[in-house]
PDB file of N, CA, C and O in Angstrom, chain B, residues numbered from 101:
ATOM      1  N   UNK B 101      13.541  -1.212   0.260  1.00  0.00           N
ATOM      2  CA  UNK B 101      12.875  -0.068  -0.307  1.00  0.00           C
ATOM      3  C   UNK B 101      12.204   0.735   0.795  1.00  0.00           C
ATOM      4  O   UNK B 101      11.073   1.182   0.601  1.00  0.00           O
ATOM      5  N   UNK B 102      12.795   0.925   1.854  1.00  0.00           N
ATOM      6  CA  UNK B 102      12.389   1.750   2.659  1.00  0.00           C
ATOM      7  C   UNK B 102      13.724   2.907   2.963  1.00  0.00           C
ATOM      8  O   UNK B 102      14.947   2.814   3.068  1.00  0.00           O
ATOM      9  N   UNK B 103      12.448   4.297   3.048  1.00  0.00           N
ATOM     10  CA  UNK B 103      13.041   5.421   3.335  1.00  0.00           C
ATOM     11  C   UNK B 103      12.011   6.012   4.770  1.00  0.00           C
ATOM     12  O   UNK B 103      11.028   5.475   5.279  1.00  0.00           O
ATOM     13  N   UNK B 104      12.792   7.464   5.168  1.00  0.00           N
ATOM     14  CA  UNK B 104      12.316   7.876   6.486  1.00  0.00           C
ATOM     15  C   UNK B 104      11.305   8.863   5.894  1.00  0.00           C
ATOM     16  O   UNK B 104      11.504   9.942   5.336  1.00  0.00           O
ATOM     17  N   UNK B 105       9.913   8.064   6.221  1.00  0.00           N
ATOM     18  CA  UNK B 105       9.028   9.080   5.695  1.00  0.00           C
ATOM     19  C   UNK B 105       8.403  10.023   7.237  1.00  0.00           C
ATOM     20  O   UNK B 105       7.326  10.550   6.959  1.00  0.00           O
ATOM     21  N   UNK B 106       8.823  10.300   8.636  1.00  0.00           N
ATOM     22  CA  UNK B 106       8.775  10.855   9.632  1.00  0.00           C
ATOM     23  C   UNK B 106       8.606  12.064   9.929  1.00  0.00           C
ATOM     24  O   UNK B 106       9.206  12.368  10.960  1.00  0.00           O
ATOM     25  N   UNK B 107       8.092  12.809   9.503  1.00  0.00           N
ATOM     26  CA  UNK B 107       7.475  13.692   8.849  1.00  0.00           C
ATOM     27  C   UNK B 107       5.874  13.844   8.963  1.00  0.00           C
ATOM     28  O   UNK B 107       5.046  12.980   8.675  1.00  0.00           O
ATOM     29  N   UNK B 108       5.554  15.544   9.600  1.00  0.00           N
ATOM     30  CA  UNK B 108       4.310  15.776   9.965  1.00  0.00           C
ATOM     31  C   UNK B 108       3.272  15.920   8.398  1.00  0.00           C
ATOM     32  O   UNK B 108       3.444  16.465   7.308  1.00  0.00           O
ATOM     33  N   UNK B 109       2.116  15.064   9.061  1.00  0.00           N
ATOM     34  CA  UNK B 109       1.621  15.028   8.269  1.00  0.00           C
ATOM     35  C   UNK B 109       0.985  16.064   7.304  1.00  0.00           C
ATOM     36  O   UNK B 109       0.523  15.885   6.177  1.00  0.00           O
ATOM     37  N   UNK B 110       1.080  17.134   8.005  1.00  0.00           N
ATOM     38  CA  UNK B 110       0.845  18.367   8.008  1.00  0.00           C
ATOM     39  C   UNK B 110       1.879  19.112   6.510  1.00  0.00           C
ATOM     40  O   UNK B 110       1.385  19.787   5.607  1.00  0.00           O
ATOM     41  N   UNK B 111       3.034  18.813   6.611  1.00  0.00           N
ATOM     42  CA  UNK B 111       3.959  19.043   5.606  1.00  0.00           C
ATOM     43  C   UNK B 111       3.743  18.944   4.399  1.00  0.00           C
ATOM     44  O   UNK B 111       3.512  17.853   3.877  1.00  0.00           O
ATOM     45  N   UNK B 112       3.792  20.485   3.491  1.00  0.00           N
ATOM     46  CA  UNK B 112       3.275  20.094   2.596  1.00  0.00           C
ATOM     47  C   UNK B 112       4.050  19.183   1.546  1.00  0.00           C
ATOM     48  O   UNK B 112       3.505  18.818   0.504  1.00  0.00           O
ATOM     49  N   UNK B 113       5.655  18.761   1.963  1.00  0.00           N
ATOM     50  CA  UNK B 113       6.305  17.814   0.671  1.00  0.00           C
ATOM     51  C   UNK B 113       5.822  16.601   1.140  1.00  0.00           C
ATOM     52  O   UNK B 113       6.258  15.653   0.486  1.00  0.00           O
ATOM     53  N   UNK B 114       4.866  16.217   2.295  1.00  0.00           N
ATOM     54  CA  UNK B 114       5.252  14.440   2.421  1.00  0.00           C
ATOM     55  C   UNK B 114       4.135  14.184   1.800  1.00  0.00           C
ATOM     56  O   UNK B 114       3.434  13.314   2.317  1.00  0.00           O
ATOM     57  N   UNK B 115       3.638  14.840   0.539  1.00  0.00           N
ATOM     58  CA  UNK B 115       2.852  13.680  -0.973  1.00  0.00           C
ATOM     59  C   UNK B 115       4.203  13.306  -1.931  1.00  0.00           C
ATOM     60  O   UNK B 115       4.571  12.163  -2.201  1.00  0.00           O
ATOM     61  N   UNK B 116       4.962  14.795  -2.452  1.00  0.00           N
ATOM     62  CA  UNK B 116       6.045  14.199  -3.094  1.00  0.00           C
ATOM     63  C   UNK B 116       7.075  13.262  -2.070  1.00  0.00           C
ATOM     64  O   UNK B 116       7.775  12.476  -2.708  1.00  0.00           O
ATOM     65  N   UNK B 117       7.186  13.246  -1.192  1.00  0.00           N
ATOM     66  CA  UNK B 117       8.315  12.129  -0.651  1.00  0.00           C
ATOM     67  C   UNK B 117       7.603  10.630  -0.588  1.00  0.00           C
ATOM     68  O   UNK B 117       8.170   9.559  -0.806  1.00  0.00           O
ATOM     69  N   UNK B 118       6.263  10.829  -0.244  1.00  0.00           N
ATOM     70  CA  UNK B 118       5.576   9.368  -0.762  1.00  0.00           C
ATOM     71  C   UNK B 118       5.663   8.614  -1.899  1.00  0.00           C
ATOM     72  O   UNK B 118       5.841   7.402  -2.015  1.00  0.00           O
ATOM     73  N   UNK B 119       5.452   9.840  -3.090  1.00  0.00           N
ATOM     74  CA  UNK B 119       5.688   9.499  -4.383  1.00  0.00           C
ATOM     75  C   UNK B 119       6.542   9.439  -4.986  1.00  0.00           C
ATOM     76  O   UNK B 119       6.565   9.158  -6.184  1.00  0.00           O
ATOM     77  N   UNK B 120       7.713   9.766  -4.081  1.00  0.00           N
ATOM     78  CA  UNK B 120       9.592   9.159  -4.443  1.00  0.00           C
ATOM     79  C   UNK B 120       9.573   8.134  -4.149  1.00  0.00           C
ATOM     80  O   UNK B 120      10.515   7.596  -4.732  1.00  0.00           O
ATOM     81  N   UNK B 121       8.899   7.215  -3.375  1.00  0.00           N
ATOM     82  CA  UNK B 121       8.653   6.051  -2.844  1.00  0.00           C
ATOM     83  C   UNK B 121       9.004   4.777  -3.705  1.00  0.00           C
ATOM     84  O   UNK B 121       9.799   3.889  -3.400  1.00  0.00           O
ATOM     85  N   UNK B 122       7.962   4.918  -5.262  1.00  0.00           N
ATOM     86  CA  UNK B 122       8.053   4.404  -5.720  1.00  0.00           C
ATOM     87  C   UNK B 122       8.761   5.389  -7.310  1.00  0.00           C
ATOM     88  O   UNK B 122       8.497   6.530  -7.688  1.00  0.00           O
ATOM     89  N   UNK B 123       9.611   4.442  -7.847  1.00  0.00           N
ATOM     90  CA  UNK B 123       9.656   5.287  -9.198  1.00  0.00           C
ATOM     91  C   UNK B 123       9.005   5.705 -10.274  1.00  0.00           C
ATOM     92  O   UNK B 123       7.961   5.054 -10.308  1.00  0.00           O
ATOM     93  N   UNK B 124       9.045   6.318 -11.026  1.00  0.00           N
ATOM     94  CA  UNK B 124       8.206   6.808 -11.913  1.00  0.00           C
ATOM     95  C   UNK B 124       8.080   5.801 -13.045  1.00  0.00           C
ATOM     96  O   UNK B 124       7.081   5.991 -13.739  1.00  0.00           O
ATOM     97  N   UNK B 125       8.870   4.745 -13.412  1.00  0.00           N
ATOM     98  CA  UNK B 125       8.557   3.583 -14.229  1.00  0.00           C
ATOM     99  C   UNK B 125       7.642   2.679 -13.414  1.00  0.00           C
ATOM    100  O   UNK B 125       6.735   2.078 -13.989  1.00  0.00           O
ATOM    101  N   UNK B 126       7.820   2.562 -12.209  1.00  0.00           N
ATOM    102  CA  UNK B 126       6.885   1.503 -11.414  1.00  0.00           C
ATOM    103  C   UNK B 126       5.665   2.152 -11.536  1.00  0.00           C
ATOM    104  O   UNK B 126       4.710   1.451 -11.868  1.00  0.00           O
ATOM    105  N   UNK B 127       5.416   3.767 -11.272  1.00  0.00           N
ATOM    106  CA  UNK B 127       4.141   4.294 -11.340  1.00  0.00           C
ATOM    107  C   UNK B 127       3.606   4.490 -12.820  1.00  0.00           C
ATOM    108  O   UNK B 127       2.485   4.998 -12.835  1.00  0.00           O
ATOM    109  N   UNK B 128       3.980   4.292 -13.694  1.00  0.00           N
ATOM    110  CA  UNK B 128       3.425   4.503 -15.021  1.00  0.00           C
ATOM    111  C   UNK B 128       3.148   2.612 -15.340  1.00  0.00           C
ATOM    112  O   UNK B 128       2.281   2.337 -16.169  1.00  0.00           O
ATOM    113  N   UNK B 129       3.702   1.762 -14.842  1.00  0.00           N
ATOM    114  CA  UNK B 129       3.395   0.569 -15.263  1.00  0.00           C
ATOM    115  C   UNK B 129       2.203   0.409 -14.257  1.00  0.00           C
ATOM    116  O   UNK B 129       1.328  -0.305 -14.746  1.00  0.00           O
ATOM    117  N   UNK B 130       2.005   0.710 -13.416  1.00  0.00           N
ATOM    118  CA  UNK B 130       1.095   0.362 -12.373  1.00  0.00           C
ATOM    119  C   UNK B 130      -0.458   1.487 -12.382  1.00  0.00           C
ATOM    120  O   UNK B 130      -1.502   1.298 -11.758  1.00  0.00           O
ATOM    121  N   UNK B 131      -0.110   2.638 -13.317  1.00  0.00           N
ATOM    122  CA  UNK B 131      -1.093   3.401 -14.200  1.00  0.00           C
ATOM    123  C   UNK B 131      -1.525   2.383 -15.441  1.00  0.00           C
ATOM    124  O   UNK B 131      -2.507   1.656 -15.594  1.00  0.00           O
ATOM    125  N   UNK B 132      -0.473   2.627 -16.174  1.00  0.00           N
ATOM    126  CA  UNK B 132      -0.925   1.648 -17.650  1.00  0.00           C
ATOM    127  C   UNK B 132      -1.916   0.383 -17.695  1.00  0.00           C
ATOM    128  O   UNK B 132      -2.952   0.301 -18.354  1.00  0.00           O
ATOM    129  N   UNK B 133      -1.183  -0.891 -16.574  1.00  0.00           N
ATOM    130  CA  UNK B 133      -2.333  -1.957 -16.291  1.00  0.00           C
ATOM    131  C   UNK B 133      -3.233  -1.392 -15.718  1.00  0.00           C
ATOM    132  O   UNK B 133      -4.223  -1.830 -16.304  1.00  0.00           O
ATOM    133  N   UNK B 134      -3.683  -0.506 -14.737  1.00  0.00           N
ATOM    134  CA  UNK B 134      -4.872  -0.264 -14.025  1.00  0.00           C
ATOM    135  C   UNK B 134      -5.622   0.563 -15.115  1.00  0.00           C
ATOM    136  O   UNK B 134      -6.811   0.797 -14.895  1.00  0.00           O
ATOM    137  N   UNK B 135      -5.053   1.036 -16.280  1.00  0.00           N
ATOM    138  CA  UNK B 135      -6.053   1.652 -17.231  1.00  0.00           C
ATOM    139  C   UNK B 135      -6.742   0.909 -18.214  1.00  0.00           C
ATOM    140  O   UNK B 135      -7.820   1.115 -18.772  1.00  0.00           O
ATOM    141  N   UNK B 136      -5.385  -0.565 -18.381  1.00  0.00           N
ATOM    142  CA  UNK B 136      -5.807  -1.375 -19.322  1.00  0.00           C
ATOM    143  C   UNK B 136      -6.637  -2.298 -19.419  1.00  0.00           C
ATOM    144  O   UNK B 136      -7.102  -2.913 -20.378  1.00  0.00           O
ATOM    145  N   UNK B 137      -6.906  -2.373 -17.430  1.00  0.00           N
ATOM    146  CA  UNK B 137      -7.885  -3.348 -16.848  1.00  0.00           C
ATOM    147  C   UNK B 137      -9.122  -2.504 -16.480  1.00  0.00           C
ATOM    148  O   UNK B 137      -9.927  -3.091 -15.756  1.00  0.00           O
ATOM    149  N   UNK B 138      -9.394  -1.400 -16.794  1.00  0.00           N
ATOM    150  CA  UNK B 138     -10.770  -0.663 -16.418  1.00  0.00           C
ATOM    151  C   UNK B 138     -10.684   0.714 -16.832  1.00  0.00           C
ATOM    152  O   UNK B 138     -11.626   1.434 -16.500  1.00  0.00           O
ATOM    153  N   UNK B 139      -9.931   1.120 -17.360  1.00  0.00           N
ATOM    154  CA  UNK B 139      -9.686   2.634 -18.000  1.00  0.00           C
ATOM    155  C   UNK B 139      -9.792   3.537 -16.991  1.00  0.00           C
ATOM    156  O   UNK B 139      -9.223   3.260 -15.935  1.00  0.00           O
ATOM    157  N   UNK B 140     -10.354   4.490 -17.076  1.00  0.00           N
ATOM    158  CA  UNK B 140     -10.620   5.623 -15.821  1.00  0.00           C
ATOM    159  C   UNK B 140     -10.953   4.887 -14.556  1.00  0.00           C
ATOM    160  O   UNK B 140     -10.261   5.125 -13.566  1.00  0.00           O
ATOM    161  N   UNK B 141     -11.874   4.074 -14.481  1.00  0.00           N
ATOM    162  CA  UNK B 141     -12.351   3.444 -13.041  1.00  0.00           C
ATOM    163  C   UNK B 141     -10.967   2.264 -13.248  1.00  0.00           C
ATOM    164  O   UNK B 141     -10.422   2.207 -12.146  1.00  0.00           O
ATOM    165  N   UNK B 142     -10.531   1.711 -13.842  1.00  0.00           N
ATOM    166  CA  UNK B 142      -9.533   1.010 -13.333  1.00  0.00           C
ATOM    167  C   UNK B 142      -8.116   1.809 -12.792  1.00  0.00           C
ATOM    168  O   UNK B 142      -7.318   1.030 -12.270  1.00  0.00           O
ATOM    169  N   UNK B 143      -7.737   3.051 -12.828  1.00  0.00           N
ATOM    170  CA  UNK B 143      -7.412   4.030 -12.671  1.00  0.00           C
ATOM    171  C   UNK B 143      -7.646   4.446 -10.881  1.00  0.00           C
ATOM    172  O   UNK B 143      -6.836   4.656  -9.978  1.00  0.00           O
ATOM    173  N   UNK B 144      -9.029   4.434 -10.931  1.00  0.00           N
ATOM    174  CA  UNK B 144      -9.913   5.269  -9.553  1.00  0.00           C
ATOM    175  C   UNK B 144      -9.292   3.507  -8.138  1.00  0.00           C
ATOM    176  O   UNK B 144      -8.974   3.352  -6.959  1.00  0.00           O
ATOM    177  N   UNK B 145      -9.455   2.791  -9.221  1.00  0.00           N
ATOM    178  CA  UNK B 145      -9.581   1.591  -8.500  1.00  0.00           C
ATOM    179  C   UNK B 145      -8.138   0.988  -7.999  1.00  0.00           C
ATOM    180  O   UNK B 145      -8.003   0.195  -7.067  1.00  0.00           O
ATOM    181  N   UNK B 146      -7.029   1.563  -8.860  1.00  0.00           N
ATOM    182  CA  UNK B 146      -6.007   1.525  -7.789  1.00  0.00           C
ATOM    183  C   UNK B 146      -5.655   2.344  -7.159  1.00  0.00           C
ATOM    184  O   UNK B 146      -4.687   2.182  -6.416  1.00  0.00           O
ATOM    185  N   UNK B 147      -6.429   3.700  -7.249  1.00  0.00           N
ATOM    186  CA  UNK B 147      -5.918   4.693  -6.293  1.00  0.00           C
ATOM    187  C   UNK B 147      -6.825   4.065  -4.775  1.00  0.00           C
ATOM    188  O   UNK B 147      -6.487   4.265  -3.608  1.00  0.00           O
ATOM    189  N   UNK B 148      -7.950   3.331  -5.232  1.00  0.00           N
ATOM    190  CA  UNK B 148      -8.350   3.118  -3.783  1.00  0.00           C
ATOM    191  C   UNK B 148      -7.618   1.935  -3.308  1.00  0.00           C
ATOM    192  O   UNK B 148      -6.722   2.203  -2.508  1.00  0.00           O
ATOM    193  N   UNK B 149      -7.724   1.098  -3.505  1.00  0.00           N
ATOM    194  CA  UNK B 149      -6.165   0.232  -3.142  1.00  0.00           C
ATOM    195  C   UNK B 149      -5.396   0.740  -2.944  1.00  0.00           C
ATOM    196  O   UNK B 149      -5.103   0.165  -1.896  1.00  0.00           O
ATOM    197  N   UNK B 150      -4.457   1.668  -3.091  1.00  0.00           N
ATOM    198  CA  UNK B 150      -3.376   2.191  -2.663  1.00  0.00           C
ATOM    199  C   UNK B 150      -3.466   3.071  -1.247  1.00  0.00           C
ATOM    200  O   UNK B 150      -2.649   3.248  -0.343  1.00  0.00           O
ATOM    201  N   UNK B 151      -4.989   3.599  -1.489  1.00  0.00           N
ATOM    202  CA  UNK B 151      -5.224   4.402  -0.213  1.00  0.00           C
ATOM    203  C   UNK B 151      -5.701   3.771   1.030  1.00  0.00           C
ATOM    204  O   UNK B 151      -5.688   4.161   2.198  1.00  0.00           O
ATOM    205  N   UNK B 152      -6.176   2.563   0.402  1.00  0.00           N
ATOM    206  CA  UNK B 152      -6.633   1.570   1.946  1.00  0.00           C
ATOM    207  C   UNK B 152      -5.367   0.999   2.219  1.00  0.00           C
ATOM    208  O   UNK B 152      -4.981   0.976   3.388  1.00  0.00           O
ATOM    209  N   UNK B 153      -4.840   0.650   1.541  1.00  0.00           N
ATOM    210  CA  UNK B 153      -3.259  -0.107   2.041  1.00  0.00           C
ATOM    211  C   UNK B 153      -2.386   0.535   2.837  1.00  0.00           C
ATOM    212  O   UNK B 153      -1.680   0.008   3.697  1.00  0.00           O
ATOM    213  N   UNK B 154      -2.458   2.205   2.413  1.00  0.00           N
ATOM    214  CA  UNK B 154      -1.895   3.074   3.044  1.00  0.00           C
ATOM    215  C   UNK B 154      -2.528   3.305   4.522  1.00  0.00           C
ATOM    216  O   UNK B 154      -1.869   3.545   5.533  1.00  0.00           O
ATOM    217  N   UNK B 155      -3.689   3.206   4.458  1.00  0.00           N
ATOM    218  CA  UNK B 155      -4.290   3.406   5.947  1.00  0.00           C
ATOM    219  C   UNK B 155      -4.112   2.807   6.841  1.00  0.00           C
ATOM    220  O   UNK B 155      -3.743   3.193   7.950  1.00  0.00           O
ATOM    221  N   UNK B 156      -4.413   1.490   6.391  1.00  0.00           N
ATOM    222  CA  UNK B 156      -4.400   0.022   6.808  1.00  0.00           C
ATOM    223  C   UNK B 156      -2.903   0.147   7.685  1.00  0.00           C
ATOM    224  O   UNK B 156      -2.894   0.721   8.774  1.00  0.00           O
ATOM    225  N   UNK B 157      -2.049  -0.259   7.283  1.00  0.00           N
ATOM    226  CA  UNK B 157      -0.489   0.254   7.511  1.00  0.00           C
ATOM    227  C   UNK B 157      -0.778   1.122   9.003  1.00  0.00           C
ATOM    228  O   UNK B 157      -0.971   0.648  10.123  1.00  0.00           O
ATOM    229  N   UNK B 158      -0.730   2.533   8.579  1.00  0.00           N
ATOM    230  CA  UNK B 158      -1.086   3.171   9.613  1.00  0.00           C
ATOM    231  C   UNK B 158      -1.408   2.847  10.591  1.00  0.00           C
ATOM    232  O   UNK B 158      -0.734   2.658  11.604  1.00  0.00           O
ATOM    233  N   UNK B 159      -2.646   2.721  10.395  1.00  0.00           N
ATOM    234  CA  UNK B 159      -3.724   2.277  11.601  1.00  0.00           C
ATOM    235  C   UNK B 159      -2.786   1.124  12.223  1.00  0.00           C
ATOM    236  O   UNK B 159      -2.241   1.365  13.300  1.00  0.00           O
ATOM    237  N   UNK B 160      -2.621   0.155  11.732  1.00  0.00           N
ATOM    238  CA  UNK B 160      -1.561  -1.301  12.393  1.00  0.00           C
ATOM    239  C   UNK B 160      -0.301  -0.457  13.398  1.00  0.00           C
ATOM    240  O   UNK B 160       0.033  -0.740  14.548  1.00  0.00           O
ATOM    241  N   UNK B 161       0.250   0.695  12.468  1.00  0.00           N
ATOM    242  CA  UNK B 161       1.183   0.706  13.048  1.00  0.00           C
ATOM    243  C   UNK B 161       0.909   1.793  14.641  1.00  0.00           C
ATOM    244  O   UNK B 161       1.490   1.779  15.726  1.00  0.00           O
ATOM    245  N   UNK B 162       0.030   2.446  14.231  1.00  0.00           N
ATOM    246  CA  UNK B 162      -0.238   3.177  15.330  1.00  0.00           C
ATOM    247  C   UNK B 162      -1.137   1.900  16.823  1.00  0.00           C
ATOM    248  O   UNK B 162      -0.861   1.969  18.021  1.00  0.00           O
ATOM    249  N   UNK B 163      -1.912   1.144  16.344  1.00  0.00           N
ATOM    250  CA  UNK B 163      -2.122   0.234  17.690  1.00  0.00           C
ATOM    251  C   UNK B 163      -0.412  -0.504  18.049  1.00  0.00           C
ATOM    252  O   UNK B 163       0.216  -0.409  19.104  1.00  0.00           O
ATOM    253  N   UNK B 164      -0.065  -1.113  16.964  1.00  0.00           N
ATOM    254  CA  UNK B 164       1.414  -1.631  17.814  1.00  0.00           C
ATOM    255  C   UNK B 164       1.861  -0.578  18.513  1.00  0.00           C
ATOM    256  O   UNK B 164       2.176  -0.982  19.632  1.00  0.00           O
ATOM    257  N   UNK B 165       2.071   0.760  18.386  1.00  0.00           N
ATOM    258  CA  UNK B 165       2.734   1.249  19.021  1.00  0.00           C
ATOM    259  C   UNK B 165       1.863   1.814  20.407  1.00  0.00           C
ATOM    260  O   UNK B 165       2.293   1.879  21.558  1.00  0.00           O
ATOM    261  N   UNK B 166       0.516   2.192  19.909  1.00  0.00           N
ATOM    262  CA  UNK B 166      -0.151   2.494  21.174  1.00  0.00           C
ATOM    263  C   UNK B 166      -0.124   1.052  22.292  1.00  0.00           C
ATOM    264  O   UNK B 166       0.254   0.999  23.463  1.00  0.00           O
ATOM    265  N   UNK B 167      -0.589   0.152  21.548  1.00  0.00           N
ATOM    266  CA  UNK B 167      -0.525  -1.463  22.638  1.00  0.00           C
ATOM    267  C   UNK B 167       0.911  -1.906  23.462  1.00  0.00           C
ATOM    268  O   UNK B 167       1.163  -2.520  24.499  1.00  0.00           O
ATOM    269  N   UNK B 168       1.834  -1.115  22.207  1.00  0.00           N
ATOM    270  CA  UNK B 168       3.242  -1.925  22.954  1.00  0.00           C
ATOM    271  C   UNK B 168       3.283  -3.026  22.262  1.00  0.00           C
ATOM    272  O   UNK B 168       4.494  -3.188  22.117  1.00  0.00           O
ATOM    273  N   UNK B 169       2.521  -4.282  21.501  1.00  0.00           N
ATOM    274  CA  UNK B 169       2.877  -5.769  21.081  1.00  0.00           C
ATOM    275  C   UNK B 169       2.282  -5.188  19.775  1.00  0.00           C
ATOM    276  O   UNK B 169       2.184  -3.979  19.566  1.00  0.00           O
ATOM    277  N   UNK B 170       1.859  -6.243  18.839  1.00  0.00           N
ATOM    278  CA  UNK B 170       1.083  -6.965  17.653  1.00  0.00           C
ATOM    279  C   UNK B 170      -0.263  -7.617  18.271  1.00  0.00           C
ATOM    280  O   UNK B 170      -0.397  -8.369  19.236  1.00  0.00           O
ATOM    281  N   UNK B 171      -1.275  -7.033  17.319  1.00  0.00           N
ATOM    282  CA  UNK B 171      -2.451  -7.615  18.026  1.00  0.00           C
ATOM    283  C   UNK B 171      -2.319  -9.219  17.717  1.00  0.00           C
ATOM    284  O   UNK B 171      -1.753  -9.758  16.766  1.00  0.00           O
ATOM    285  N   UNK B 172      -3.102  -9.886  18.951  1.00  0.00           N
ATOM    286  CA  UNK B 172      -2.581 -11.555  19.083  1.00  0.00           C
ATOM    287  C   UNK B 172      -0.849 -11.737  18.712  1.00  0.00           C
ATOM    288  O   UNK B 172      -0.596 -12.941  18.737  1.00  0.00           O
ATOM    289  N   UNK B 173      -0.231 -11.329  18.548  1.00  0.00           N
ATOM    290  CA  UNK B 173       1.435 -12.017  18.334  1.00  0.00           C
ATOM    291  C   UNK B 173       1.290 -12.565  17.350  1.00  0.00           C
ATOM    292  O   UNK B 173       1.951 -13.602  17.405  1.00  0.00           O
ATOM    293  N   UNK B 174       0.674 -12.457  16.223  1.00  0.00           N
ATOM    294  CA  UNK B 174       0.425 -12.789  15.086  1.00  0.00           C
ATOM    295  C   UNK B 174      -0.202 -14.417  14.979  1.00  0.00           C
ATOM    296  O   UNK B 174      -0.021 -15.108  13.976  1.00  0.00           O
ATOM    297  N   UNK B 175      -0.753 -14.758  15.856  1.00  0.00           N
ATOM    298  CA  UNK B 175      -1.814 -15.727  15.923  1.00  0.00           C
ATOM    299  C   UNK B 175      -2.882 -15.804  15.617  1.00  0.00           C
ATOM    300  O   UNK B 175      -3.692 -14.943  15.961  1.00  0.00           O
ATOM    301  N   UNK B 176      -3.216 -16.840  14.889  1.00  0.00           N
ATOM    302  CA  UNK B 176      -4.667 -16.557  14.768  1.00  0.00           C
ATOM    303  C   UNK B 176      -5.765 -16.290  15.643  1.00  0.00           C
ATOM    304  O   UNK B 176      -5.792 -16.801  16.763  1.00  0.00           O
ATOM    305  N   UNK B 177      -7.191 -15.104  15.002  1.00  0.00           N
ATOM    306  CA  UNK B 177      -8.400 -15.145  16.128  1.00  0.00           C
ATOM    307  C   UNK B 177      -8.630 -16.383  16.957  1.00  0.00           C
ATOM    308  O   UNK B 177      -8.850 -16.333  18.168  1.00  0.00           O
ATOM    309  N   UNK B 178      -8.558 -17.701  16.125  1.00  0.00           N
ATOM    310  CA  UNK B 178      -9.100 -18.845  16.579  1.00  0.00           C
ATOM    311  C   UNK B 178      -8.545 -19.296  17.752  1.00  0.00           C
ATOM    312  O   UNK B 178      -9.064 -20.143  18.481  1.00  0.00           O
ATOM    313  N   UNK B 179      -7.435 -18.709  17.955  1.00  0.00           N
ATOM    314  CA  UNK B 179      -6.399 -19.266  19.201  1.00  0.00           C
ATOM    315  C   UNK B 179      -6.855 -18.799  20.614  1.00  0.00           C
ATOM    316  O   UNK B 179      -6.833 -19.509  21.619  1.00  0.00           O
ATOM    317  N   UNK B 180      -7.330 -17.328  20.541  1.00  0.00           N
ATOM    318  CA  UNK B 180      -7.738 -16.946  21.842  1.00  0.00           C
ATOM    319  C   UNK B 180      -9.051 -17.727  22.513  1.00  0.00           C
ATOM    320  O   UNK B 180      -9.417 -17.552  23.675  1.00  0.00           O
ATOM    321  N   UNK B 181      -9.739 -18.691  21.481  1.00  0.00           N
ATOM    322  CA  UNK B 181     -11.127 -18.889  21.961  1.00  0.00           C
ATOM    323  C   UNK B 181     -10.489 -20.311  22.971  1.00  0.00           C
ATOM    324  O   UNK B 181      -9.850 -21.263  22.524  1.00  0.00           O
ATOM    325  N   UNK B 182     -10.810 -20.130  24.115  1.00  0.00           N
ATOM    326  CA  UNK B 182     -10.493 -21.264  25.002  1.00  0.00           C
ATOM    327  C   UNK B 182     -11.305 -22.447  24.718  1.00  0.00           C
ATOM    328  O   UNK B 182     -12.454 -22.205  24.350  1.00  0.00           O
ATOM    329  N   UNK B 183     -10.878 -23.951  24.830  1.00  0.00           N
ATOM    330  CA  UNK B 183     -11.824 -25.352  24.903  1.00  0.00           C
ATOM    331  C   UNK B 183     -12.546 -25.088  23.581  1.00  0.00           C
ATOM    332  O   UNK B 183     -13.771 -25.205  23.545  1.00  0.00           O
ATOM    333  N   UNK B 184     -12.056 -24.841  22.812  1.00  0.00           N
ATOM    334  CA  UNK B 184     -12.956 -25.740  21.993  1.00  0.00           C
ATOM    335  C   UNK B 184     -13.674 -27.067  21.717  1.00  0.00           C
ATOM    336  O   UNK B 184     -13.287 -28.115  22.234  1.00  0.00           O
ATOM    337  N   UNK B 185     -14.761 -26.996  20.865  1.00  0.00           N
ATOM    338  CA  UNK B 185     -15.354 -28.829  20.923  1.00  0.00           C
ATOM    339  C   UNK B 185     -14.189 -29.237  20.416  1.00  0.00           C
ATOM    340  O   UNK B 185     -13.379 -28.630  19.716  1.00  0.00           O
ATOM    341  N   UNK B 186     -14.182 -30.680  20.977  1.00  0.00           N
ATOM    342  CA  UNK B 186     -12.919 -31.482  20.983  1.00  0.00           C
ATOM    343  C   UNK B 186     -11.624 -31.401  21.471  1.00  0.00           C
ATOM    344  O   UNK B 186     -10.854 -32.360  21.515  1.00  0.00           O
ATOM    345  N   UNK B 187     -11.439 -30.584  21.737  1.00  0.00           N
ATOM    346  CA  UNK B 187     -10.214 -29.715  22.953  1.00  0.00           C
ATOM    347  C   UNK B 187     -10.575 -30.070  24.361  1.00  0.00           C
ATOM    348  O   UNK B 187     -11.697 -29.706  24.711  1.00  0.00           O
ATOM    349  N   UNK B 188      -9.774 -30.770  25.321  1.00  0.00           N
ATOM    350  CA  UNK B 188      -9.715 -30.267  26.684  1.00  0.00           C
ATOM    351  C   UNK B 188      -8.527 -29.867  27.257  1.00  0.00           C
ATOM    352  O   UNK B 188      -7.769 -30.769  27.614  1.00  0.00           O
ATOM    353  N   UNK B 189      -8.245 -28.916  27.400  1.00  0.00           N
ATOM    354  CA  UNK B 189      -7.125 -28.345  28.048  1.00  0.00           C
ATOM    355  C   UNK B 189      -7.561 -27.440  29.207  1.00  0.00           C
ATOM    356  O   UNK B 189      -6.716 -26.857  29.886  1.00  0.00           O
TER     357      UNK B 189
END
C-alpha cells in the first residue's frame, strides 16, 4: 500500500493524494469507531493520532536521511551505555 507521495509540500493536491492513500471505506470505518468510541472528541482524537504518526514518520525519515543510517541500527538505548553493573567487557 504504498504510492509516490514526492511531492512539494507546498502543492495544493498532496491533501487529496494523502487521502487516496487510504480508501474511502477504510476512512468511514475508521470515522464510525472513532465516533462510536468518543463522538466528536473521539473524532478530534484520531485526527491527532493520525497527525502525530504522520509527523513522527517524517521526522524519522528526514534524520535517516540527514544521518545517512537509523538512529542506533535499531538497537536498543540500553546498548550504547558501556559496562554496565555486572558486565565487564
Amino acid at each position: 500500500m504504498t504510492q509516490d507521495t514526492s511531492r512539494s509540500p507546498d502543492d495544493p493536491n498532496t491533501g487529496e493524494l494523502i487521502a487516496g492513500v487510504l480508501s474511502p471505506e477504510t476512512l468511514d470505518a475508521l470515522v464510525k469507531d472513532a465516533h462510536a468510541n468518543g463522538g466528536s472528541l473521539g473524532v478530534q482524537e484520531l485526527l491527532n493520532h493520525m497527525t502525530k504518526a504522520v509527523l513522527e514518520r517524517a521526522l524519522e525519515t528526514e534524520m535517516t536521511h540527514h544521518l545517512g543510517h537509523t538512529a542506533l541500527a535499531g538497537l536498543p538505548p540500553i546498548s550504547r551505555v558501556p559496562n554496565l553493573p555486572g558486565q565487564y567487557t
